[in-house]
C-alpha positions as CSV (number, residue, x, y, z in Angstrom):
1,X,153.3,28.2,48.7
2,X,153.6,31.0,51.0
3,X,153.7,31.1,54.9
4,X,150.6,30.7,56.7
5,X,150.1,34.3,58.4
6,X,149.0,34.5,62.3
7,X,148.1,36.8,65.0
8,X,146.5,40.2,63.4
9,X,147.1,39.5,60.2
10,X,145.6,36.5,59.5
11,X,141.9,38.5,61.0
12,X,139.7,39.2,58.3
13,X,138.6,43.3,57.9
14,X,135.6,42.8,59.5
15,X,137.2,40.7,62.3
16,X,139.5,44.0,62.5
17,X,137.2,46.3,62.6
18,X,135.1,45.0,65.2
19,X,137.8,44.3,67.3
20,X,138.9,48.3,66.7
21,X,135.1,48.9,67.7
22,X,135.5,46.8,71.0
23,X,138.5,48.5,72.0
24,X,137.2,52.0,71.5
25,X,133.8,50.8,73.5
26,X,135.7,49.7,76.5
27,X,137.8,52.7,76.4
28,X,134.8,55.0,76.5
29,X,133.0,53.0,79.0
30,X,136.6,52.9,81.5
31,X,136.5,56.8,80.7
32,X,133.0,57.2,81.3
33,X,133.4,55.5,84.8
34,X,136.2,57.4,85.9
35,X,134.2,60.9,85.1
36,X,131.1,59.8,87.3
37,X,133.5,58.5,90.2
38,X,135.2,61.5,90.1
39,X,132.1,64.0,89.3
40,X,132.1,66.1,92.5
41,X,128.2,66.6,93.8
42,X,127.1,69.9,93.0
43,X,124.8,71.9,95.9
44,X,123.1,75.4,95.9
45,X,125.2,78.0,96.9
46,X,122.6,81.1,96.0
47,X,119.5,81.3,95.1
48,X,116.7,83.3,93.6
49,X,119.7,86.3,92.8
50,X,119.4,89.2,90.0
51,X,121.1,89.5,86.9
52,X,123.4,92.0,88.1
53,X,124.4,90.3,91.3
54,X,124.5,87.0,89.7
55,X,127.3,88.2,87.3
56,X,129.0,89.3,89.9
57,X,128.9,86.5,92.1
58,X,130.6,84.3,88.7
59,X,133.1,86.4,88.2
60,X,134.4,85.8,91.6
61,X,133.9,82.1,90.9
62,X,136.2,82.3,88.0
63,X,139.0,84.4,89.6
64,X,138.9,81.9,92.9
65,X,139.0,78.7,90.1
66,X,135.9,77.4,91.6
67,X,133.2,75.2,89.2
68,X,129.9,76.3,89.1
69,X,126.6,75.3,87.4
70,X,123.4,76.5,86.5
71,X,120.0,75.4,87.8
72,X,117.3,76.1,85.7
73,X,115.1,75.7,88.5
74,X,115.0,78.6,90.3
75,X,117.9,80.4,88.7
76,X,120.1,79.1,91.4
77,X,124.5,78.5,91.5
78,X,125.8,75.3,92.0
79,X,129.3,74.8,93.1
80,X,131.1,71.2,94.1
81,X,129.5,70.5,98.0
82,X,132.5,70.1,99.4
83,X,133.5,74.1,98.9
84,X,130.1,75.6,99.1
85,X,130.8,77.0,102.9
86,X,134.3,78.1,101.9
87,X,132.9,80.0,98.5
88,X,129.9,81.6,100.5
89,X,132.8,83.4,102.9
90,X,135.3,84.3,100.3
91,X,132.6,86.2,98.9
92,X,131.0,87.7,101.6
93,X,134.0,89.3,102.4
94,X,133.9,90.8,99.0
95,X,130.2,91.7,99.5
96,X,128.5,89.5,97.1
97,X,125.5,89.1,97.0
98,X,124.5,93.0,97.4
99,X,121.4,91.8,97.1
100,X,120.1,94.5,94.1
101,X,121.0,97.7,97.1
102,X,124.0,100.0,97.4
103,X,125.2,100.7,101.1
104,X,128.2,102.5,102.3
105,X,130.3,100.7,99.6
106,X,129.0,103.7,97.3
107,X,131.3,106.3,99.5
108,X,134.6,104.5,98.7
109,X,134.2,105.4,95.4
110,X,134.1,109.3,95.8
111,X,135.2,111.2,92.7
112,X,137.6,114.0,93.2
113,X,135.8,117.2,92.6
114,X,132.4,116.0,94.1
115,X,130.3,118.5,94.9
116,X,128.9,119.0,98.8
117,X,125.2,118.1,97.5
118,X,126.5,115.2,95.6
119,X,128.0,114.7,98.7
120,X,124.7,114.3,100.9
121,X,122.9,112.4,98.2
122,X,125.2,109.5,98.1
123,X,125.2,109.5,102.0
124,X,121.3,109.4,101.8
125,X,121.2,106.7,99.1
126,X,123.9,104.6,101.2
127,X,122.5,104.8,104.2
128,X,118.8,103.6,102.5
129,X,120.3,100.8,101.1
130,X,121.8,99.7,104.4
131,X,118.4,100.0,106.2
132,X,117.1,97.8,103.3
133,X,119.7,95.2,104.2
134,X,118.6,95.2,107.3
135,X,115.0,94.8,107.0
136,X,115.3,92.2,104.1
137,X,117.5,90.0,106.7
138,X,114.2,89.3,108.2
139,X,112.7,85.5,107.3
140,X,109.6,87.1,106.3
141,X,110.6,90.1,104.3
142,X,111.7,89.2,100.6
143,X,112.6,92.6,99.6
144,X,112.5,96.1,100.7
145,X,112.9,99.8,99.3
146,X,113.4,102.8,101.8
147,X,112.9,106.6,101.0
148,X,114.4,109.4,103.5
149,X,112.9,113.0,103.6
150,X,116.5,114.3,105.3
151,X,116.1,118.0,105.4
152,X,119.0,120.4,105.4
153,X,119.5,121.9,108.7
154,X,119.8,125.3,109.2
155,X,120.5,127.8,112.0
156,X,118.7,130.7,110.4
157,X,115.5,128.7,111.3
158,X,114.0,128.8,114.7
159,X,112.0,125.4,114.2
160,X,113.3,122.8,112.5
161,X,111.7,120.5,110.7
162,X,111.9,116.8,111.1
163,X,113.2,114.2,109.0
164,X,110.7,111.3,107.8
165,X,110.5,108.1,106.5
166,X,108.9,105.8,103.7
167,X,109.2,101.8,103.6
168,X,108.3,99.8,101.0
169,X,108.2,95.6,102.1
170,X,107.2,92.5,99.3
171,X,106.7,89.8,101.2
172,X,107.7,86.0,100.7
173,X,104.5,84.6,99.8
174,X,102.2,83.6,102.0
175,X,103.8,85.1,104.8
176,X,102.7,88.3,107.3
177,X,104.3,90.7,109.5
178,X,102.2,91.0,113.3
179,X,102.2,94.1,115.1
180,X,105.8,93.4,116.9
181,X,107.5,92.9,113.6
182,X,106.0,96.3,112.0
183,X,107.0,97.9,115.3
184,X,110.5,96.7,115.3
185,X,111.1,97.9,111.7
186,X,109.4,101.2,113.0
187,X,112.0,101.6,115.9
188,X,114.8,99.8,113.5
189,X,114.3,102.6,110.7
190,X,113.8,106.0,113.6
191,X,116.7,104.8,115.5
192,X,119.0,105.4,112.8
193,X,117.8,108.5,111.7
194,X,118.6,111.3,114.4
195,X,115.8,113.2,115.6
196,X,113.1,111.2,114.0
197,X,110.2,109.3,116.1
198,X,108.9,106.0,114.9
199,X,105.7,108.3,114.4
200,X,107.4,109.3,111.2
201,X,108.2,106.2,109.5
202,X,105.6,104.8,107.3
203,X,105.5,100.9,106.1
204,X,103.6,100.0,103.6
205,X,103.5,96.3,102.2
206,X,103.1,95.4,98.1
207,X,99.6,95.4,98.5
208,X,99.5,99.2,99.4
209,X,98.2,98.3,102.8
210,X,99.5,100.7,105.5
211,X,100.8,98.4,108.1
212,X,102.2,100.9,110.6
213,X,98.6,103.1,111.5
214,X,98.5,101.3,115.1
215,X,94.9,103.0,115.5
216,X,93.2,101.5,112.8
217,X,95.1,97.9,114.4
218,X,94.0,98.6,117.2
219,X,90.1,99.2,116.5
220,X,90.3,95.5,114.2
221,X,90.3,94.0,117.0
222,X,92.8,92.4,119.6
223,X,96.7,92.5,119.2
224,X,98.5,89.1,118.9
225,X,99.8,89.3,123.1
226,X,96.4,89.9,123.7
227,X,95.0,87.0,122.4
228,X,97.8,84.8,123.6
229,X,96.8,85.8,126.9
230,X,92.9,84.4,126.1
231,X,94.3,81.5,124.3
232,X,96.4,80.6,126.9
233,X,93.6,81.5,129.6
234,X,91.3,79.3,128.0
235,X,93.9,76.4,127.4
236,X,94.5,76.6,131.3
237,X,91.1,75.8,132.4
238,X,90.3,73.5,130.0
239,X,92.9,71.7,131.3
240,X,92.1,72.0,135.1
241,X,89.3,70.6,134.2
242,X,90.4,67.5,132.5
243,X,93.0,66.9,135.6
244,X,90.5,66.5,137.8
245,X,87.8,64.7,136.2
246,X,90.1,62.1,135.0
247,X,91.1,61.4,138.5
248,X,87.3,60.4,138.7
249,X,86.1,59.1,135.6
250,X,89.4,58.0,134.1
251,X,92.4,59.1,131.8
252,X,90.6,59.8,128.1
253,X,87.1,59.8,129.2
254,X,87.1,63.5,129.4
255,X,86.4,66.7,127.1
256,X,86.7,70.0,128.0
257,X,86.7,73.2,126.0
258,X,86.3,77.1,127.5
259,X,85.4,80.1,126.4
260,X,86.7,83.0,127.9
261,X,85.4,87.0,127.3
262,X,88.0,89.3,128.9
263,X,88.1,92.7,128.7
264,X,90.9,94.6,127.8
265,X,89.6,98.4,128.3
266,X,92.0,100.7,129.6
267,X,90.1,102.9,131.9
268,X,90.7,106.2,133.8
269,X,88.7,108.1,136.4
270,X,90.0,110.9,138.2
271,X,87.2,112.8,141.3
272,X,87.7,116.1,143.5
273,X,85.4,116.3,146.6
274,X,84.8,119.0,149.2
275,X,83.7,118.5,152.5
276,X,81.5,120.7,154.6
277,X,82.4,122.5,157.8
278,X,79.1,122.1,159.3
279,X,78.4,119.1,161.4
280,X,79.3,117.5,164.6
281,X,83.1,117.0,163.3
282,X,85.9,119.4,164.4
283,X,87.0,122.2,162.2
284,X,90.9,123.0,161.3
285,X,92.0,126.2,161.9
286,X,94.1,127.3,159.2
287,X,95.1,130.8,161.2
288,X,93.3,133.3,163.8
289,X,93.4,137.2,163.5
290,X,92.3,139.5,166.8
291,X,92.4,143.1,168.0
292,X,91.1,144.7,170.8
293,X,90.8,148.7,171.5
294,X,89.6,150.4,174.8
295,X,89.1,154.6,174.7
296,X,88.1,156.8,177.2
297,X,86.9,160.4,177.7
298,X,88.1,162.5,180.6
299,X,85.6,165.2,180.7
300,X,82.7,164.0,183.2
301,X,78.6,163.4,182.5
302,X,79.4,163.9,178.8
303,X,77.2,162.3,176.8
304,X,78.2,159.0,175.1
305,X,77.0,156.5,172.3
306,X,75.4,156.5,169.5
307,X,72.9,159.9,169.5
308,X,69.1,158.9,168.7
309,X,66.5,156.5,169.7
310,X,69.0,153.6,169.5
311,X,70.5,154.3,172.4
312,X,67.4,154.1,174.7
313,X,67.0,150.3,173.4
314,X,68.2,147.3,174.7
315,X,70.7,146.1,172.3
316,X,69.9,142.7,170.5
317,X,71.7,139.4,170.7
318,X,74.4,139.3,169.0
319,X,75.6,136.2,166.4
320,X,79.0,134.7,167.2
321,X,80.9,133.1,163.3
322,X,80.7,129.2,162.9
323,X,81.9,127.3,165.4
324,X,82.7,130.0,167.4
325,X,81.8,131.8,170.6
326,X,79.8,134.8,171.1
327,X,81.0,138.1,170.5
328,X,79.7,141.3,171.8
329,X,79.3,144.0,168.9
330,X,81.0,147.3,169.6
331,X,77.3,149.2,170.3
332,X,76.9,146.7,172.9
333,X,79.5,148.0,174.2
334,X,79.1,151.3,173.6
335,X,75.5,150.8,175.1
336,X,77.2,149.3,178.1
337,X,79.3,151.9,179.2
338,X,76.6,154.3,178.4
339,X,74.5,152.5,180.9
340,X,77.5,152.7,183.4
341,X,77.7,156.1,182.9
342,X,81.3,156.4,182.0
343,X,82.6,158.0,179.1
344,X,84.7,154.8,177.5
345,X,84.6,153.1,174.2
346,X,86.1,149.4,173.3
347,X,87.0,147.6,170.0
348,X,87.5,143.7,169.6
349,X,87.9,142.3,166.1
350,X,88.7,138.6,165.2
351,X,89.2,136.7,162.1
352,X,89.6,132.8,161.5
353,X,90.5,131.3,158.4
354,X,89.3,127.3,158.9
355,X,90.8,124.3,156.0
356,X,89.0,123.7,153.5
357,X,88.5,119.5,152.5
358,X,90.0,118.6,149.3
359,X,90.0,114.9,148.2
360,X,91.2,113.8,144.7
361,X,91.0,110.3,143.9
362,X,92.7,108.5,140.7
363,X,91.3,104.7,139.5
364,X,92.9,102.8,136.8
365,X,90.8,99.5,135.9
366,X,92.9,96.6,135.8
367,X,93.3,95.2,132.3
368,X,92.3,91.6,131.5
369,X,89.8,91.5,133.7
370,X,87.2,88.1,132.4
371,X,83.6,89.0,132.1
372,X,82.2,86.0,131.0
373,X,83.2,82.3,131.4
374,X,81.3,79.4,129.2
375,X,82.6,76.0,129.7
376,X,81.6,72.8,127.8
377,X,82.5,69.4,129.3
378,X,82.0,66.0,127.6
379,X,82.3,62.7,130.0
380,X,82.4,59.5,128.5
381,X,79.7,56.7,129.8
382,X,81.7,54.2,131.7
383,X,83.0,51.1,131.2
384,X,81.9,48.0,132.8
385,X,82.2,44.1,132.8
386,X,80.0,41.7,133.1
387,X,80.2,38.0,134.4
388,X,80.5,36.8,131.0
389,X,83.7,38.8,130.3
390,X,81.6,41.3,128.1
391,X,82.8,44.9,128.2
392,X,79.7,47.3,128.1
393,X,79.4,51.3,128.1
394,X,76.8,52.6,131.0
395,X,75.3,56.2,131.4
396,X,76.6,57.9,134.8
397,X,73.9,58.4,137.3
398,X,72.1,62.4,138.3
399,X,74.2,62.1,141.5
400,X,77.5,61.7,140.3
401,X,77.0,64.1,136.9
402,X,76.2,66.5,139.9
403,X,79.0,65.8,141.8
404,X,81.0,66.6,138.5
405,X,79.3,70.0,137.8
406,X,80.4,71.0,141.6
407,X,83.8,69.7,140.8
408,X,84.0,71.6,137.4
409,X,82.1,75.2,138.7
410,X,84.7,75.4,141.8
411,X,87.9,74.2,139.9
412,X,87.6,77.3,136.8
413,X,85.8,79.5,139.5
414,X,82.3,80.1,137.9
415,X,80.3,83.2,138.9
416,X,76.8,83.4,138.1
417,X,76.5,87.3,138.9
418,X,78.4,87.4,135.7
419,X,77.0,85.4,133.4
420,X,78.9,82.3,133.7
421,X,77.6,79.2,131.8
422,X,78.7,75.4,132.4
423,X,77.4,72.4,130.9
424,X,78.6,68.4,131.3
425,X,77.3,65.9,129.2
426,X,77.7,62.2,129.8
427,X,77.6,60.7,125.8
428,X,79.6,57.4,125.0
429,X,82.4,58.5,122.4
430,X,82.9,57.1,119.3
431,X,86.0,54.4,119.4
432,X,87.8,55.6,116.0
433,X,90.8,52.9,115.6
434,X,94.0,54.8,115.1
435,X,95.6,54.7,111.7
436,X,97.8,52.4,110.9
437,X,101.1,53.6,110.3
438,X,102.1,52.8,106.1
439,X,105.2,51.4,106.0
440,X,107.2,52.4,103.2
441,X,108.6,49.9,101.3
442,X,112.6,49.5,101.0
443,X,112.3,49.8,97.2
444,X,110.4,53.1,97.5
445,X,112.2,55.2,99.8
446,X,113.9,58.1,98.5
447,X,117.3,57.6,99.9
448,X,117.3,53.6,98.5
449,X,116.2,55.2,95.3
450,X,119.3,57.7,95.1
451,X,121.5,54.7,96.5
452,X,120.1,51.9,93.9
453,X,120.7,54.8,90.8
454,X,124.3,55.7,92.1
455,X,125.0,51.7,92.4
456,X,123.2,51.0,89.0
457,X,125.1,53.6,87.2
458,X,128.9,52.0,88.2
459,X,126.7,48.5,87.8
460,X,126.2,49.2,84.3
461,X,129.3,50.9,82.8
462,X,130.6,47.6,84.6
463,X,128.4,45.2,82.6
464,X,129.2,47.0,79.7
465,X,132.8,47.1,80.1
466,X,132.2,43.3,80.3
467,X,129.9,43.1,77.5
468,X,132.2,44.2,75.0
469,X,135.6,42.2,76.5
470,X,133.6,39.0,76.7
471,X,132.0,39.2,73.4
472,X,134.1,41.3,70.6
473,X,137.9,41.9,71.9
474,X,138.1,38.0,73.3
475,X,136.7,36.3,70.2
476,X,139.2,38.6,68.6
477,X,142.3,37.6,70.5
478,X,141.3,34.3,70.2
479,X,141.2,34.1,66.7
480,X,144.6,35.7,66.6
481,X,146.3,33.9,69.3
482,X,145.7,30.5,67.7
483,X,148.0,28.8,65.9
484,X,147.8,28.2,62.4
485,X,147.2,24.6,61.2
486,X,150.4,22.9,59.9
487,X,150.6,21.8,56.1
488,X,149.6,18.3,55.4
489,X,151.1,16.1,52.8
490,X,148.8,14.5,50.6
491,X,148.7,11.3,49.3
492,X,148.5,11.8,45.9
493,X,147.6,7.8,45.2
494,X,144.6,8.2,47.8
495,X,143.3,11.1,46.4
496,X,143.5,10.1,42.7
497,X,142.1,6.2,43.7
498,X,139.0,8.1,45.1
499,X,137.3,9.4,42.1
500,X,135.9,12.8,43.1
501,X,135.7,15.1,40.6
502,X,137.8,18.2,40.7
503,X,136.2,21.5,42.4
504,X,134.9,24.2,40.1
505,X,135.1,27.7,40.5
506,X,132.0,28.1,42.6
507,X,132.0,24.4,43.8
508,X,128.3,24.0,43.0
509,X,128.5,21.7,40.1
510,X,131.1,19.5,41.7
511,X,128.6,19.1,44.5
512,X,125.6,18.5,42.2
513,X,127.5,15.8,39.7
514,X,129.2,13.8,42.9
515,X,127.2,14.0,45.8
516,X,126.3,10.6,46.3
517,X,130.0,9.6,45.6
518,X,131.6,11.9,48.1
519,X,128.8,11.1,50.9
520,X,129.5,7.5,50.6
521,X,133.1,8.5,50.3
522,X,133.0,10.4,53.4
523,X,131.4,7.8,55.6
524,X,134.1,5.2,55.0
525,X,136.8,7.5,54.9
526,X,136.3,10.5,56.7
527,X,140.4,11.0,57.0
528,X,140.6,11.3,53.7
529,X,138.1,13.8,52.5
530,X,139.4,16.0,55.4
531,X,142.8,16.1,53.6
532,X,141.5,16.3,50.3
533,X,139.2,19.1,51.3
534,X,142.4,20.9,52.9
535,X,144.1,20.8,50.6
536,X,141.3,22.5,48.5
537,X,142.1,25.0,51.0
538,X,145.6,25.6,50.9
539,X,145.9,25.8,47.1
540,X,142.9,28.7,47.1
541,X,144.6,30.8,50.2
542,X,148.1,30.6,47.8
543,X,146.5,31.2,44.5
């Protein structure tokens, strides 16, 4: 009779090979939860980037021996979270991404032998692609292209012509540049470029609209300071209003809203007037000319004056000049000294220049200036109690919505030379109960969600792990731990007094011929059969 056999041995093959499975389970599962504890988390570090800047930005990834991913998603990098901010400035020193445009990186790479136009095209295509940097660094502005007209300056030419500019900007979508923007990117683009004017830079967006025409802005309407300035003027006295009328009818019984019309014209008048001398007002001198001459004949009785019938006439009155006084002509007194009867002749001659008035006035209209004002004010009715305890809503009398119309009209200063328009109205309002706030379960919010999966995921390589030791590798161990049973002796008088019949091959006809024998046999003697039947046993394991 051999040895009975224990521990591995004496398992069966499937017994084996399920307790081959178990181990191999529980090492995967131990493996399994070592990679997710020690699976770093992976974050963006750039997004939305081209083919040819995305290879580049992975190459430096492999030579710095940093892990990376790929989101389908977006066509975005991943890289361990923990290194993203270290990653983004190793490679910005390197100058990745380039975003798609070539700056002044293309003139390090100057080829010996260049020619001097090669020399100016490369400058030109360097310095458009660092404008385009520039103007893509703004939140709005996805991508941009710019073109330079540069023309070659000569000293041959007497007038030079001046260079010019084309941008080309693709928004981020639903997003818009206002008038400041387009006028910065104007100033950004003429600034850089000597001896160009932001009149020579053209921006057009990808729709082909021409965003920098500023005349055909301005005649759509108002720019966006100037209807801040109305917005905010009209916020202002809405809310003078509601100060004061809540001081009166309480805080939330009051609605205000005003309109405001302001103009914005930019006006210039410029008058020249001339004042008359005439009148009872003093004259200025501006200078004063005179000469005098006296002559006289020595030969006596000679005749003298003016020969004719003229001299025999008194002479008439003379006229003295503006503002002047009289003069007397020289035949006056050349008829004077013929009437004295002495041969003389005098000469007097004087000429004033007098100011002219001149006044030249300038007016400039102030801008901003509010033509119309229309104010709308809703009061609620008020609120009063009864005896009872009941609340109740009552209109406002005619007195006091007057007294609130004086209140209103002097508080926004309303003018009714210019068109002004102001109406309260005393309406209950309508009580609208405030929504309740939803409170979000503990099982539905996101960040229990992403806690419960990262605890369920250790949970269940745990139970697993557990699984397979509690129900495959222990059964297994047990089997070969215990011991194996020791040989008993058989009575050989017993077992021949008890008249079983001897097992068969298959042990189904000895069970069909004897059953009744061996059932009776085995309730009276249940120690025997036991031996009998291990004994059975033994002789079959050493056959």
């Amino acid at each position: 009779m051999n040895p009975p056999r224990s521990g591995f041995a004496a398992l069966s093959i499937g017994a084996r090979l399920s307790l081959a499975a178990g181990l191999a389970a529980l090492i995967a599962v131990v493996v399994a939860a070592v990679i997710v504890a020690r699976t770093p988390d992976y974050k963006v570090l750039f997004g939305n980037l081209s083919d040819k800047d995305g290879g580049a930005v992975i190459a430096a990834l492999s030579q710095m021996n940093v892990p990376y991913k790929f989101s389908e998603v977006g066509g975005a990098i991943l890289v361990p979270a923990d290194r993203v901010h270290d990653a983004r400035l190793k490679l910005a020193s390197q100058g990745l991404p380039r975003g798609g445009t070539i700056g002044f990186e293309l003139l390090e790479t100057q080829k010996f032998g260049t020619t001097q136009f090669q020399e100016r095209l490369n400058f030109q295509r360097a310095l458009e692609g660092e404008l385009a940097r520039s103007i893509q660094s703004l939140a709005a502005v996805q991508s941009a292209r710019v073109h330079l007209a540069l023309p070659a300056s000569s000293g041959f030419l007497r007038e030079q012509q001046k260079p010019s500019a084309s941008v080309l900007l693709t928004m981020h979508p639903g997003r818009v540049l206002d008038r400041g923007q387009v006028a910065g990117i104007l100033h950004l683009v003429a600034s850089s470029i000597p001896e160009m004017s932001p009149q020579q830079v053209s921006v057009v967006d990808q729709n082909g609209e021409l965003l920098s025409n500023s005349t055909s802005a301005q005649a759509g309407g108002l720019d966006p300071s100037q209807l801040g300035y109305v917005r905010s003027l009209e916020s202002s006295l809405s809310q003078r209003i509601v100060d004061i009328l809540e001081a009166v009818v309480g805080p939330g019984n009051v609605r205000a809203q005003v309109s405001a019309e302001v103009d914005f014209t930019q006006t210039e008048s410029t008058a020249e007037q001339y004042r008359p001398n005439q009148g009872s007002e003093p004259a200025a001198v501006r200078s004063q000319q005179s000469s005098e001459a006296n002559a006289r004949d020595g030969a006596a009785g000679a005749a003298a004056g003016i020969p004719g019938a003229v001299s025999n006439q008194p002479p008439a009155q003379a006229t003295a000049p503006i503002n002047g006084p009289a003069q007397q002509t020289q035949a006056a007194g050349q008829n004077a000294g013929a009437a004295g009867g002495a041969n003389s002749s005098a000469r007097r001659e004087t000429v004033t220049n007098y100011e002219v008035d001149k006044t030249v006035r300038v007016t400039r209209n102030a801008t901003g200036n509010i033509k119309r004002l229309s104010a709308a004010v809703l009061v609620n009715h008020r609120r009063t109690v009864d005896e009872a305890g009941k609340a109740s809503l009552v209109a406002l009398q005619p007195a006091e919505l007057e007294n609130l119309n004086a209140l209103v009209r002097q508080t926004i200063g309303l003018n009714q030379e210019r068109g002004d328009s102001l109406n309260v109205v005393n309406a209950p309002f309508t009580q609208v109960d405030p929504p309740k706030e939803v409170e979000i379960p503990l099982w539905k919010q996101p960040e229990n969600i992403s806690l419960a999966k990262e605890i369920g995921k250790q949970a269940g390589l745990v139970l697993l792990g557990l699984l397979i030791i509690f129900m495959v590798i222990r059964p297994a161990l047990k089997t070969m731990n215990a011991k194996p049973p020791a040989p008993l002796k058989v009575d050989r008088t017993v077992a021949n007094d008890v008249a079983l019949p001897p097992p068969s091959a298959d042990g189904v006809a000895a069970v069909a011929n004897g059953q009744e024998e061996i059932l009776k046999l085995a309730r009276e003697n249940p120690a025997t059969v036991a031996n009998v039947v291990r004994t059975w046993v033994n002789k079959e394991a050493s056959s």
